[in-house]
C-alpha positions, 0 to 999 in steps of 0.5 A: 017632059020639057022639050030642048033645042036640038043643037042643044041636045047634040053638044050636050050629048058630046060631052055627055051632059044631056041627061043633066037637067039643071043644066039643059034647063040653064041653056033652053032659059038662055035660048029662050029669053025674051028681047028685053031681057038681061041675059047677063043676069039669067048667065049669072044666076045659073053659072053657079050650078053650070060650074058643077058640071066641068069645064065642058059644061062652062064653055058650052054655056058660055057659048050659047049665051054669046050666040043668044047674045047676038042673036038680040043684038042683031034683033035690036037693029 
């Protein structure tokens, strides 16, 4: 069994899709994502499938990827 970031699991159990792998996997990828890495890209190809999931679903992806996002930015300096 994959294992999630914690803060992860907690928001995602709130709005009651933790138990959705698809999505749990798009978000631990954001997290996950390697420096040098696009994070534009790895957000565009699974916004698709997130989008299936509701609103909820596309602001906490939204949100990871913008947190991630500073995460490397600060990482960069």
């Amino acid at each position: 069994m994959k294992s999630y970031n914690a803060g992860l699991v907690q928001r995602a159990n709130k709005i009651g899709i933790v138990t959705e792998a698809a999505f749990m996997d798009a978000c631990q990828e954001v997290l996950e994502a390697p420096t040098l890495v696009d994070l534009g890209s790895i957000f565009s190809a699974h916004l698709g499938t997130v989008r299936l999931f509701g609103g909820d679903a596309v602001a906490l992806f939204t949100e990871v990827h913008t947190f991630r996002k500073g995460e490397l930015q600060c990482a960069r300096l």
